[in-house]
N, C-alpha and C positions, 0 to 999 in steps of 0.2 A: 457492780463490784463483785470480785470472787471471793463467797467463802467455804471456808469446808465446815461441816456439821461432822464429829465425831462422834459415831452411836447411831443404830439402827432400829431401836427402840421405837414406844410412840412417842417422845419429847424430841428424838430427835427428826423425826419421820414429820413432824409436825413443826418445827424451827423450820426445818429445809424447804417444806410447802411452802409455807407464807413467803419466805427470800425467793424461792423462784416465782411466785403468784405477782411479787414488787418487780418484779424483772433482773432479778442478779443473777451469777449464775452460782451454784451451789456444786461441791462433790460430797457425796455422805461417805463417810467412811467407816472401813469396818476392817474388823479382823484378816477377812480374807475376801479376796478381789469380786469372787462369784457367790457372794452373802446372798442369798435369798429373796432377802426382803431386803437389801441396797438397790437389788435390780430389780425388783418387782415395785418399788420406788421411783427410782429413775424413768422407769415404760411409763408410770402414767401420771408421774410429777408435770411433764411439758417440757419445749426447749430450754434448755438453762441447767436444767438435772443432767447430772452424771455421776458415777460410783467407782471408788476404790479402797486402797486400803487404806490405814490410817493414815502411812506415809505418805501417800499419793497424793489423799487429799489434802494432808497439812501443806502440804509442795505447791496444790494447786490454790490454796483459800490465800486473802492478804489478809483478811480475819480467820478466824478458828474459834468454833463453839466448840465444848467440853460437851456432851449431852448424853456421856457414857453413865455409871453409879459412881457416886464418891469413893466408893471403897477401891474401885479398879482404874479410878482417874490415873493417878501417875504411871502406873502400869501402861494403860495406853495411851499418854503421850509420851512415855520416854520411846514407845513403839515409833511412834509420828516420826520422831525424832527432833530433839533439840534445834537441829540447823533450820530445822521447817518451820521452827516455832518464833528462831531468833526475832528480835524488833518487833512483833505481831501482836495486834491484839489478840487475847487467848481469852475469850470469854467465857465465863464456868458458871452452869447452871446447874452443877449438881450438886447433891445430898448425901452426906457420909452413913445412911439407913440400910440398918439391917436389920430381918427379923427373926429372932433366936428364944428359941422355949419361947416362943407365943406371946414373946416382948417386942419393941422398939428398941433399938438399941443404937448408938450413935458411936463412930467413932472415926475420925478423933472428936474429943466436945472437951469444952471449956478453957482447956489450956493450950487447944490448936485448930485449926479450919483444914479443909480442903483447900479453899483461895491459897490461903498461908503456905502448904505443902505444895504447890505447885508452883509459886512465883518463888520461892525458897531454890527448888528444885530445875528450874528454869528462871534463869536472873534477869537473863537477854529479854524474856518474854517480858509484854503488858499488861499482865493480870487485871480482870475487873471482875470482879463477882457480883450476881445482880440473877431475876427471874429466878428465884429456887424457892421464894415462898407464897408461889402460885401454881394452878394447875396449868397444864402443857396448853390448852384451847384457850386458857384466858391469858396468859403470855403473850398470845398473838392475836388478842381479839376483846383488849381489855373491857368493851361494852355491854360484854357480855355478864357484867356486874356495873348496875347504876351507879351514878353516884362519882365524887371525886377522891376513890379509894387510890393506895399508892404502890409504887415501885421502889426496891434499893438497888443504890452501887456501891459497892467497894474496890478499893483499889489505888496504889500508891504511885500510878501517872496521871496527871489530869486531864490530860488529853486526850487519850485513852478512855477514859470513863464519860468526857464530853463525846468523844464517838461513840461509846454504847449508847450514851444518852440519844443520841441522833438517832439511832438504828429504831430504840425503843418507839421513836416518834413516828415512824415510818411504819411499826407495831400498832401505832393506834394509842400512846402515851406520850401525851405533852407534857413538858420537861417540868412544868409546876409540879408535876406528880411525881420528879423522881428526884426521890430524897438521897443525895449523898451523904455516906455515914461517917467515912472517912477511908482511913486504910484499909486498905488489906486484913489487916486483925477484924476490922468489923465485921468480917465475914463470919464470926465467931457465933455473933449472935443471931444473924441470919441463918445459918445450919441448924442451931440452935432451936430456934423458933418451932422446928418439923413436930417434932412431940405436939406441941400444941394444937399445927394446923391440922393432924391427925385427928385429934381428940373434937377438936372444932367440925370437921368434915364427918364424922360419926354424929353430932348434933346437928348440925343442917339437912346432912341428909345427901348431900352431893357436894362435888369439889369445888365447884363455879361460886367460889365466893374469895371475901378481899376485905382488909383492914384499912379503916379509913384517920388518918391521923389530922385532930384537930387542936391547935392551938388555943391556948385561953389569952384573951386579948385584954 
């Protein structure tokens, strides 16, 4: 399958590996065609890796990961553009975090998502939000914490969230593990959670960890 990774980052430097590691082929996408580290990506990602801009790559992906900052998400997909995005899964793993005067600061939070502003702002699109409250290496290598800790999705096709679901599996997350929340709005509490995973990651000591939800029978 073709998808495009938007963001040059390490979450999205790190999505991209793993999809081309599975054998798909992947374009990273970035601001501008000759990104630095899109092509210094691309050279030693393997066959399958290639790099453009965001438009390019939304044109070329039939999926599309988000793996830009929450805050400049719609910003760069309206760049992709809409047409690129129509019918597609648009899968958003980002974080609306910023840090200002030596706070965390979230925004939008409680009365709206990322997930929410983007599937709002693209209608055509198939929004799933999922992976945002885990670090970028354990996303793609969930073993890297024992145990039968979990994943969310969000999002208002189910079809769509049944293919991330799949994707996840191929991630190394068997679908027992991936808790659907609901809509789209669920997304709320998922962004939500960052303060916590913050504060948590300050207590462990490193980010390679995961919450494990258990039932009372």
């Amino acid at each position: 399958m073709r998808y495009a990774v938007l963001g040059t980052g390490e979450v999205g430097r790190t999505l991209g590996g793993k999809l081309v590691e599975l054998g798909h082929e992947v374009s990273l996408g970035s601001r501008t065609k000759d990104n630095p580290a899109a092509v210094e990506w691309a050279d030693s990602a393997g066959p399958g890796a290639g790099h453009g801009t965001f438009a390019e790559a939304a044109a070329f992906g039939e999926v599309v990961l988000n793996a830009v900052g929450g805050r400049v998400a719609l910003t760069v997909l309206q760049t992709a553009g809409a047409e690129n995005l129509d019918g597609k899964v648009v899968l958003d793993v980002s974080n609306p975090i910023a840090f200002e005067d030596g706070q965390v600061r979230l925004s939008p939070v409680e009365s709206d998502s990322v997930g929410e502003q983007i599937q709002r702002t693209f209608p055509h699109a198939r929004v799933v939000k999922s992976l945002n409250t885990i670090n970028c290496y354990l996303m793609v290598d969930p073993a890297l914490v024992p145990g039968e800790h979990q994943i969310f999705v969000s999002g208002e096709d189910q079809s769509a969230k049944e293919q991330v679901t799949a994707l996840l599996g191929e991630f190394g997350w068997p679908s027992h593990r991936v808790l659907d929340l609901g809509g789209i709005r669920t997304a709320r509490a998922t962004e939500m959670y960052l303060p916590l995973w913050l504060t948590l990651m300050q207590n462990v000591g490193h980010p390679e960890f995961n919450v494990e939800i258990r039932r009372a029978r």
